[in-house]
C-alpha positions, -999 to 999 in steps of 0.1 A, spaced: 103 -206 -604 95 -224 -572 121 -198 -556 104 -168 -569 75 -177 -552 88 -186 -523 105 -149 -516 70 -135 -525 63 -112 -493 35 -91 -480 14 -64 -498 36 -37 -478 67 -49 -493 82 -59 -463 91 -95 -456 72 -108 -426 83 -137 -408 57 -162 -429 80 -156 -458 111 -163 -439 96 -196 -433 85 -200 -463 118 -197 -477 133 -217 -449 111 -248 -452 103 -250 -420 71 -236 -397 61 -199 -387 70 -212 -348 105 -221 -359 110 -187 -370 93 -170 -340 117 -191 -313 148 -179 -334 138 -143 -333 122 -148 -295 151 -159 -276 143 -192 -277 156 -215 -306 182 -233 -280 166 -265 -267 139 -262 -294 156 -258 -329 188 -277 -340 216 -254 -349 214 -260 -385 177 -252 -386 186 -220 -365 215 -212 -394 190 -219 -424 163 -199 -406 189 -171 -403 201 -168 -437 167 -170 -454 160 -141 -431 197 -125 -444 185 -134 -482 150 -114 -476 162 -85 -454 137 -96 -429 141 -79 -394 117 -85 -364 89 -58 -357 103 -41 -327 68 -28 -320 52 -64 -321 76 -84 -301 78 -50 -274 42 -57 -268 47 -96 -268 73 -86 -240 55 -58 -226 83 -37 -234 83 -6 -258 127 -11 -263 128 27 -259 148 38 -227 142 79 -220 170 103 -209 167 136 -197 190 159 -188 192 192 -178 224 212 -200 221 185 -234 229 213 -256 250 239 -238 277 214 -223 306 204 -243 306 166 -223 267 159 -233 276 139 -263 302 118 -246 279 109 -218 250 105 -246 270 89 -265 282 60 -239 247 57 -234 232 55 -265 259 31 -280 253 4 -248 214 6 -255 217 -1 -292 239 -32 -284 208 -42 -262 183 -32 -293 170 -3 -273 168 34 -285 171 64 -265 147 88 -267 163 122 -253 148 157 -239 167 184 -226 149 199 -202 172 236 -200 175 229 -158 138 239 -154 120 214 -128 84 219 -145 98 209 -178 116 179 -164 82 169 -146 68 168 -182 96 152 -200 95 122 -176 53 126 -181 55 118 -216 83 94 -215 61 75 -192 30 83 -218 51 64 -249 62 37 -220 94 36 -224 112 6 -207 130 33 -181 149 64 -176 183 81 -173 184 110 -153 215 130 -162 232 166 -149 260 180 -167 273 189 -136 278 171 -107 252 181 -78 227 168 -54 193 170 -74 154 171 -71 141 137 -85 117 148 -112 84 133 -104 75 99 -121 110 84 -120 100 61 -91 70 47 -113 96 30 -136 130 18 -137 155 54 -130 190 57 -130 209 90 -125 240 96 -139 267 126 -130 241 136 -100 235 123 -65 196 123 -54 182 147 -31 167 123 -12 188 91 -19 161 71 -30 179 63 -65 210 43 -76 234 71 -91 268 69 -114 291 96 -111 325 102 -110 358 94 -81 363 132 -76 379 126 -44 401 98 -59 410 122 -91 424 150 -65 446 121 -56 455 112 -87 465 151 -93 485 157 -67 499 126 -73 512 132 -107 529 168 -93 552 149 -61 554 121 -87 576 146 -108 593 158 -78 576 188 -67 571 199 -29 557 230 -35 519 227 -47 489 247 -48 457 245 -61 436 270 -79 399 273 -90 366 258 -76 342 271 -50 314 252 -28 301 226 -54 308 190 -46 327 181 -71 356 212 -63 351 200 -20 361 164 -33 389 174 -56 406 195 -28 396 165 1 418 144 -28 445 167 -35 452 172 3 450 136 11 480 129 -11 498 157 -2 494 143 33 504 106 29 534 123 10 543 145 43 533 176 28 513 205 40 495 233 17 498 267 30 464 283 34 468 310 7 482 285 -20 445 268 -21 426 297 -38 390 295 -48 383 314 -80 357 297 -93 352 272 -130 365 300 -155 393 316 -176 392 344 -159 397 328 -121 425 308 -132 441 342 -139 432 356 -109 447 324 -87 478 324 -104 481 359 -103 475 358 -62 502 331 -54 531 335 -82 533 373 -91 561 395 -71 573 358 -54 606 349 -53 609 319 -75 626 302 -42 593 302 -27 565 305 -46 549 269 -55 564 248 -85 529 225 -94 497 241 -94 468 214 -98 438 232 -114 400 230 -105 394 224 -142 407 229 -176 393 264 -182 408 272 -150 438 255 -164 440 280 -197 440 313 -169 467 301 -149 489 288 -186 483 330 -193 494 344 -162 525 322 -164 534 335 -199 522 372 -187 550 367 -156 575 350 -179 574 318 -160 578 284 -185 558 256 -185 564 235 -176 602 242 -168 596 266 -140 562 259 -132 542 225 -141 503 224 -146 473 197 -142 440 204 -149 407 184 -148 380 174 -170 401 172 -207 381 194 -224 372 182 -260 385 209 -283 407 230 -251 431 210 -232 447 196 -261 450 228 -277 466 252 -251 503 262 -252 515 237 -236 495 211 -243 473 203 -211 480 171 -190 447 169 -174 420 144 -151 392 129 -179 357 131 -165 346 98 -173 314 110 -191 314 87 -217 321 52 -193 292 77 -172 265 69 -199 273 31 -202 275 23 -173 240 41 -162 228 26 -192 242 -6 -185 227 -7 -149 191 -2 -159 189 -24 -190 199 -48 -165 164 -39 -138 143 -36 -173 161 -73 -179 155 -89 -148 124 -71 -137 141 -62 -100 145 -24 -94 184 -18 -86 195 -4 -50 195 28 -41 238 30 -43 260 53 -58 288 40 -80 321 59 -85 339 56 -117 374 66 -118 392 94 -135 420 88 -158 446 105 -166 456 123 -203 495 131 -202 506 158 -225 535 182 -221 523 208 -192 542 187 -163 580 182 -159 603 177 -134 604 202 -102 627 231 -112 664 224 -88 663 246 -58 
């Protein structure tokens, strides 16, 4: 009987943190440290344990609204981003993000602002309104970008984009170092004669090539001018390239690894090969960049390819402002590079014997 009454809770329905103690035997302050933070010094263990199970036995859970406002802090962190639902690597990146804020008991609230400035004014506007504790900024694709106004009123983070005016810290990915890395898996296999295809002006291609050609370099290597073709980021481009250094060419001569701006890029280059009757990768091996949820794994071969690290991406941004919202000190204006990793599949082989 006495337990009955002692698991009585509120008119609502929902146990409140009186009933925990209640049940627990022990006062509403012991309760509060546990769920505050701050049972260690104050509570024994075993009064910490009992306090927790009686709030197991009830299905009591703190009021994140009442201890945000204890803590002047809403636990709601805001990201906006410009290409949410047109980009096939927005839910890895949300994803990395969202998962690291829910193991800090934050939420993400998430606008997608299409790429239009005005709307990305408002969206940080109203994420600002509902105070949120701070704010991802995040680009689908890697570029130097206007800060929206109102990120520097609260704790901003920009992940896969630089600042226009440096004036934020920034995650984005080693696209110099994952050239590298891609040239590096072609002499790895033995190959001297490499080209790359795809790409134009953007930073991201610049930095893949500056890799690719400082590999090629170390390894003694140089790239004849028309093997580095810029085609641009789609299917139809990695036709073209492929097209411009492999048809009519001797096999003797033409190149024998092509590393690939992307894996779109990638999937043109796989079909001018099979429209010249050129293997893959027995006569010709293939790298491309990004692995492509739902392409690279899929083409014929399958694609070995460079990961964008989009997922790592939305930890770590996330990771680096719940640490400012945490310690109350806004982080430095510096850009961290995550690396690229490699996914091997069966598009890369040994060079073909002269």
């Amino acid at each position: 009987m006495g337990g009955t009454e002692e698991k009585q809770t509120t008119g609502s329905g929902r146990p409140t943190s009186r009933d925990v103690a209640r049940l627990a035997g022990v006062s509403h302050t012991a309760v509060s440290f546990v769920f505050n933070g701050r049972a260690e010094g104050n509570l024994s263990p075993a009064t910490q344990e009992r306090i927790r199970r009686a709030a197991t036995e009830l299905g009591y859970r703190p009021d994140p609204v009442a201890r945000g406002l204890r803590r002047r802090r809403t636990a709601v962190i805001g990201l906006v981003t410009d290409e949410i639902a047109s980009s096939p690597f927005a839910g890895r990146l949300l994803r990395g993000a969202m998962e690291t804020a829910w193991d800090s008991e934050h939420l993400v609230l998430t606008i997608d602002s299409g790429g239009d400035p005005a709307k990305e004014d408002a969206a940080v506007a109203e994420l600002l309104d509902r105070r949120v504790d701070g704010i991802i900024y995040a680009a689908m694709s890697l570029r130097r970008v206007r800060v929206p106004e109102g990120l520097h009123r609260t704790h901003s983070v920009l992940a896969n984009c630089l600042p226009e005016d440096d004036s934020l810290p920034a995650v984005i990915p080693a696209e110099r170092a994952g050239g590298r890395t891609a040239a590096r898996l072609l002499l790895d296999a033995g190959h001297r004669r490499v080209a790359m295809v795809g790409g134009q002006d953007d930073i991201a291609s610049v930095d893949r090539l500056r890799g690719f050609r400082d590999a090629l370099r170390a390894g003694g290597i140089s790239v004849p001018k028309e093997w580095v073709v810029r085609t641009g980021g789609e299917i139809s481009g990695g036709y073209e390239g492929a097209m411009r250094v492999l048809d009519g060419v001797p096999a003797d001569r033409r190149p024998t690894g092509l590393f690939c701006y992307n894996d779109r890029v990638a999937a043109g280059v796989l079909h001018a090969a099979a429209r010249l009757g050129i293997t893959v990768p027995g006569e010709l091996s293939v790298v491309g960049y990004d692995d492509q949820e739902h392409m690279a794994a899929f083409l014929t071969p399958p694609l070995t390819s460079v990961a964008l690290p989009h997922r790592a991406m939305g930890d770590a941004a996330a990771r680096l402002l719940l640490d400012a919202i945490d310690t109350g000190r806004t982080p430095p204006a510096t850009v961290r590079r995550l690396a690229c990793p490699v996914i091997s599949r069966a598009s890369v082989g040994p060079a073909p014997s002269p």
